[in-house]
TORPA-4810 file (N, C-alpha, C, O; in nm, 3 decimals):
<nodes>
NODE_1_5.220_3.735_-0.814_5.306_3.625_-0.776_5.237_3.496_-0.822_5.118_3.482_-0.795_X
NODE_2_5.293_3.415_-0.879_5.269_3.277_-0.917_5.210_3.167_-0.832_5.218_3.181_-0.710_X
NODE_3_5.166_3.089_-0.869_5.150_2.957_-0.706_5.280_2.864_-0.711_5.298_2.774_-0.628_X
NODE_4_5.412_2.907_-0.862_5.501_2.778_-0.783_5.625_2.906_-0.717_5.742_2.882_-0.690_X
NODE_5_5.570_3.013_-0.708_5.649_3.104_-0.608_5.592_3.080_-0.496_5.663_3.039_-0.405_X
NODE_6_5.473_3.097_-0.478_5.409_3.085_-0.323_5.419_2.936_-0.245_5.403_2.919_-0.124_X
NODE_7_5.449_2.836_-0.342_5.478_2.682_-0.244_5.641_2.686_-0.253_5.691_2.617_-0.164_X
NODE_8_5.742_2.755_-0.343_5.850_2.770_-0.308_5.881_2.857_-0.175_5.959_2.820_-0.087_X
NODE_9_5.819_2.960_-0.176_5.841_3.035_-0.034_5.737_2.951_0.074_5.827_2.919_0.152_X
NODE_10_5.654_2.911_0.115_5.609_2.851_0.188_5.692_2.705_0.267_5.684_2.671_0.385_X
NODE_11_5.778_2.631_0.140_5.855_2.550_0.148_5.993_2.600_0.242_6.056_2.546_0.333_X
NODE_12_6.004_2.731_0.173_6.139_2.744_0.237_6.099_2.823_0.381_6.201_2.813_0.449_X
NODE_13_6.035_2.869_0.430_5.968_2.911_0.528_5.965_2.762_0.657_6.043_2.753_0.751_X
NODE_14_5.882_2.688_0.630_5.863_2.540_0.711_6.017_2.492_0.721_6.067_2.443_0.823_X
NODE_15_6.074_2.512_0.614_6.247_2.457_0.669_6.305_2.532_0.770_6.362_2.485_0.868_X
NODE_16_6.289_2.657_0.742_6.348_2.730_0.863_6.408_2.872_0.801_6.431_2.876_0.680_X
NODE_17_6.428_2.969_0.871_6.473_3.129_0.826_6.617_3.139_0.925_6.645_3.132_1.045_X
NODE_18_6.671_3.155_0.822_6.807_3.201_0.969_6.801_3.332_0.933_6.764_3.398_0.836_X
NODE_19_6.871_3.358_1.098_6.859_3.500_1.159_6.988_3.509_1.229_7.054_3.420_1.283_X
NODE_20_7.014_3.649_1.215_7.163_3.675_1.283_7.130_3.845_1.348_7.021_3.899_1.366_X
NODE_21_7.249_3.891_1.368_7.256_4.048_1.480_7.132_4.125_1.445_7.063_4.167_1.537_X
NODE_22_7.089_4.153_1.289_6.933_4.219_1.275_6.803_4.117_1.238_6.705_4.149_1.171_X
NODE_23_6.826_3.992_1.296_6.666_3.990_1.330_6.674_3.858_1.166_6.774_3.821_1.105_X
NODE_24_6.532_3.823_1.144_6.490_3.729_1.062_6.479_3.799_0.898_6.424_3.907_0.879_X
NODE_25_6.543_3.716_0.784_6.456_3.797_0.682_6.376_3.729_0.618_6.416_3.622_0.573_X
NODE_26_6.210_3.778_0.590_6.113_3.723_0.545_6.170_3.641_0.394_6.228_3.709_0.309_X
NODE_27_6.154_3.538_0.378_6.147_3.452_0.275_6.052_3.533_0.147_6.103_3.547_0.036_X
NODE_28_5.950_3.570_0.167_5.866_3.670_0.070_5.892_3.828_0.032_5.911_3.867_-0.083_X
NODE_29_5.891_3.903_0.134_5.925_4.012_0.132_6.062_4.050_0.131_6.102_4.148_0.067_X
NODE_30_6.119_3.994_0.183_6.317_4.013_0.195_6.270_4.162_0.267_6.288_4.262_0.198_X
NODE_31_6.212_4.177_0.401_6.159_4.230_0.520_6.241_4.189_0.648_6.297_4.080_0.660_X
NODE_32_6.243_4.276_0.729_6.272_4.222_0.807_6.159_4.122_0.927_6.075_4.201_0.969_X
NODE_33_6.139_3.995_0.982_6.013_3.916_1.030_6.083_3.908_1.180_6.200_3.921_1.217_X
NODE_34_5.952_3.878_1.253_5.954_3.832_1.363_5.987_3.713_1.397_5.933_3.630_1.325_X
NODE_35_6.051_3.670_1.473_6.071_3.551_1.523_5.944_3.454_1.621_5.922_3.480_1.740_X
NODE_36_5.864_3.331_1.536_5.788_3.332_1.616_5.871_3.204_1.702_5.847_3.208_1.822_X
NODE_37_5.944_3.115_1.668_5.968_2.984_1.749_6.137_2.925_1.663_6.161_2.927_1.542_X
NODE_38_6.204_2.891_1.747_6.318_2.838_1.743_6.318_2.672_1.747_6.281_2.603_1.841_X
NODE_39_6.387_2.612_1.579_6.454_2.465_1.633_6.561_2.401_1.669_6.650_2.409_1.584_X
NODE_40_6.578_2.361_1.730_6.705_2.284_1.767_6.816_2.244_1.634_6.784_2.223_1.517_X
NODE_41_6.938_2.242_1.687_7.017_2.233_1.534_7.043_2.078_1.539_7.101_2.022_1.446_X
</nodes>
């Protein structure tokens, strides 16, 4: 993986992951992730 893949996913990560009925999908892996913290809309 590249470094302007890893500050593109890092970028899009800090914006935020939406999640619906199964859960979060990792920005990197296209995994399914844990939810660590929720922001306000």
């Amino acid at each position: 993986m590249n470094c302007k893949a890893i500050v593109t996913i890092i970028a899009q990560a800090k914006s935020g992951v939406d999640y619906g009925t199964h859960g979060a999908i990792c920005p990197c892996c296209c995994r399914r992730a844990r939810v660590h913290t929720t922001k306000k809309s």
